[in-house]
Structures are given as C-alpha cells and as structure tokens.
C-alpha positions in Angstrom: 9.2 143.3 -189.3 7.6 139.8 -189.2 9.6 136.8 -188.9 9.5 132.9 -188.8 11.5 130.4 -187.9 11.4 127.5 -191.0 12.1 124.0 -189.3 12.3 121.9 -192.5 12.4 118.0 -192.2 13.7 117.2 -189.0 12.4 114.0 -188.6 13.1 111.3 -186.1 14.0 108.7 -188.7 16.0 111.6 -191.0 18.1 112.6 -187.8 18.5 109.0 -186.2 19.1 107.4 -189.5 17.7 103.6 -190.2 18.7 100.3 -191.4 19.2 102.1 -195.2 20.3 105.7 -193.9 23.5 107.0 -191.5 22.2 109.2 -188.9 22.6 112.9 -189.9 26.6 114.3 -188.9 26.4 115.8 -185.5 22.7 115.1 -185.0 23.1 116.2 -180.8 24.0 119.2 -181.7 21.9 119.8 -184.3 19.1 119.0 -181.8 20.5 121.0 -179.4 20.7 123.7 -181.8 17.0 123.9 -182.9 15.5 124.0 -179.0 17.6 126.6 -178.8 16.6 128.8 -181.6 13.0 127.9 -181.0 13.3 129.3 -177.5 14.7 132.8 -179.3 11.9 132.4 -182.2 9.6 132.3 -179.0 10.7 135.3 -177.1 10.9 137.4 -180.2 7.4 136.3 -181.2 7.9 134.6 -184.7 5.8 132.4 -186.2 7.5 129.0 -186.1 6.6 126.6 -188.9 7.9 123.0 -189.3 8.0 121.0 -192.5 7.9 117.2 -192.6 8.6 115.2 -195.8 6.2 112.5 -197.2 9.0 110.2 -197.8 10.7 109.8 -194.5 9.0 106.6 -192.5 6.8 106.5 -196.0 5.1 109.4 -194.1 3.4 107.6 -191.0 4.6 106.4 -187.5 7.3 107.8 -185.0 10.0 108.1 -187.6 7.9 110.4 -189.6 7.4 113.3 -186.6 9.2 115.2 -185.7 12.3 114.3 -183.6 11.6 113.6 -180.2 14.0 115.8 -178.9 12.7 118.9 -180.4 10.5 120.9 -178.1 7.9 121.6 -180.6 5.8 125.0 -179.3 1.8 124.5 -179.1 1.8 127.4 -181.6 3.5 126.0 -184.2 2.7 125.3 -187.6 3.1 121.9 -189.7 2.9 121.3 -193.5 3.9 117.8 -195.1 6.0 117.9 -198.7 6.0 115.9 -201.7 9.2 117.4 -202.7 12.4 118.4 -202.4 11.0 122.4 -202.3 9.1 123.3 -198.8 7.1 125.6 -201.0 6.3 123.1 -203.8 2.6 121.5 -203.5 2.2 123.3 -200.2 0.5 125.9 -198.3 3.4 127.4 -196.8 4.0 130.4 -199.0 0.4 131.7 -199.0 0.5 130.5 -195.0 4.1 133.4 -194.9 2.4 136.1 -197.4 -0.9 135.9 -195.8 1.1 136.8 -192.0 3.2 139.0 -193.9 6.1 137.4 -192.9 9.8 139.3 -194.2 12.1 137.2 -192.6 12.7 133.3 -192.6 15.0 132.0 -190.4 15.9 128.7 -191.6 17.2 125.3 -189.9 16.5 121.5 -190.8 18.0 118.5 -192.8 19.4 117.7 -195.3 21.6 120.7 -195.9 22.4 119.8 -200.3 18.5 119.0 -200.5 15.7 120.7 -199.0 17.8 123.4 -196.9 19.5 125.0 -200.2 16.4 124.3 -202.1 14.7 126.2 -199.4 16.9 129.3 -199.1 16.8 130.1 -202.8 13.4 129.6 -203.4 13.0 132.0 -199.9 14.7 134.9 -201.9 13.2 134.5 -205.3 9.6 134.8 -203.6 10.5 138.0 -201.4 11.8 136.6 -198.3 15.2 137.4 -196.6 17.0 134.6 -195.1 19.0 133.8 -192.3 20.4 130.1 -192.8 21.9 128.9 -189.4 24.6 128.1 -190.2 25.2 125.1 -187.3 21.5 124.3 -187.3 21.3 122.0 -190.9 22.8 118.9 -191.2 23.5 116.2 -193.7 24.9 112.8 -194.6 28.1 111.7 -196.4 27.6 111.4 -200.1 29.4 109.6 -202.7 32.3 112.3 -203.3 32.0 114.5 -200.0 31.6 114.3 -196.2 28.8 115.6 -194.4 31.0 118.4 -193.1 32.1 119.4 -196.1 28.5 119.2 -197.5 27.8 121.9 -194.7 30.3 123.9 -195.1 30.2 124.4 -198.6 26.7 125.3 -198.7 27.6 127.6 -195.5 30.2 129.5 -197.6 27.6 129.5 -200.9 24.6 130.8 -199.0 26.4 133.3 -197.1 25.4 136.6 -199.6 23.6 134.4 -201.6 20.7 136.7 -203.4 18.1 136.9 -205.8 17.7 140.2 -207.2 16.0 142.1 -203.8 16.6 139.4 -201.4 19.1 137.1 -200.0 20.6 134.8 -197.4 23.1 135.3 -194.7 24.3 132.8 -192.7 25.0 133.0 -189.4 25.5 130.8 -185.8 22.7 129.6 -183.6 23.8 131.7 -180.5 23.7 134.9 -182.5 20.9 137.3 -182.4 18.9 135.8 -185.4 15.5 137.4 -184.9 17.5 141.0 -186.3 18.3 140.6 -189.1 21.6 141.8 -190.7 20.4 142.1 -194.4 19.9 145.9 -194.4 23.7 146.2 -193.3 24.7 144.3 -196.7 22.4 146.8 -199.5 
C-alpha cells in the first residue's frame, strides 16, 4: 500500500503567531512532533507532501515557509492553497491519484480549519486517514480553548468515515505508516 504523510500549513508565522495572531497551543511539541513523524514517513518510504497557505505572511517572506524547525526532506513535495481545502485549487489530489497513494497521514495547523477540512475531503475522494492526533494544533477561539478545539476534533475524527473510507486518529509515537483501518470494516 502507498502512503503519504500530509504536512498542511505549518508555517513559521502560523506556529509562532504575530502581532495579530497567538502562537499555536503547544507549538514545541507540535514541532517536535512533525520531525518525528517525518523521520517514520522516511524510513517507511512515503511520499511526504507539505501544504502552505496563501494567506499566512500574505504568501512571501520567512513567515510564509515552512517553520524553521521542521526538517523538511529534499524529497518532499510543496503545493500553496487559496483555501481553507488542501485539495481545493490545487494539484495535490491528481499529484496522490497519479502515485496511487491509499493512505494519508495527516498533521499541520489549524486543527477546526484546514486539518478537519482536510480529513473529510481525504475520505470522500478515496483516501484513508490517519489524523495524528498530537501533531495539529490550533488557537483559542471565541467560545473554546485550543485544547479543547483539539480534542474535540480528536474525539470527532476518530471513526470518522465517508461511505468506503475513514479517519482514525492516533499518537505520533505509534506505528502510523500501518494502517489500522482494515481492523475497523
């Protein structure tokens, strides 16, 4: 089975925050979290594909790369997004089709935007999905903190599906790269 891991927006100015935006809840870890699944996604031999938004830093400078802690591979693959959908406007889904990908592994910011937008539109368009589930991250809102944010979406997208396919969620020092999906049919 072919797999990828999905890095979606983490962004230096996303993570750090700026003189509008808090820094992301528990953005070390969240760091620390993503090396570390790259460094899985590299031994199993997954593609690994990052996605930037457009509208972080206006979509130039340092804020708009990714973060500088990250240990991006050589081999990895970059598309930019206008919106809120990683597969809206881009290449991505012919880019996972065409490598006849199976399994996403997803991880990234902001977990109530482009993460659950992400995960569902994963299992409508074939894909199964392991969110990990300490490797997102998000900022307070107006009625909830970021941990709650993250843990609601944790509980939500754990057996989330979409007729064929559908998310589990599961920690960053698990075995991602085997999949647990089959176990669940």
């Amino acid at each position: 089975m072919k797999q990828a891991l999905l890095v979606i927006d983490a962004q230096q100015e996303l993570i750090e925050g700026n003189d509008k935006e808090q820094c992301v809840f528990e953005k070390e870890r969240l760091v620390e979290n993503i090396n570390a699944v790259l460094e899985k996604a590299q031994h199993e031999q997954a593609s690994i594909v990052f996605v930037r938004d457009l509208d972080v830093a206006n979509g130039e400078g340092p804020g708009f790369e990714i973060h500088r802690g990250i240990q991006v591979p050589s081999s990895a693959v970059t598309f930019d997004k206008k919106a809120t959908s990683s597969f809206y406007g881009t290449d991505l889904l012919p880019y996972l089709k065409d490598s006849q990908i199976e399994h996403l592994v997803i991880m990234g910011c902001k977990t109530e935007h482009c993460i659950d937008t992400a995960v569902r539109a994963a299992t409508v368009n074939g894909f199964d999905v392991t969110l990990v589930g300490d490797g997102h991250s998000t900022t307070d809102s107006k009625v909830l903190t970021a941990e709650q944010i993250i843990q609601h979406h944790n509980a939500i997208m754990h057996g989330h599906y979409n007729v064929d396919n559908f998310s589990m969620v599961r920690k960053s020092e698990e075995d991602l790269f085997t999949p647990t999906h089959n176990d669940y049919r």
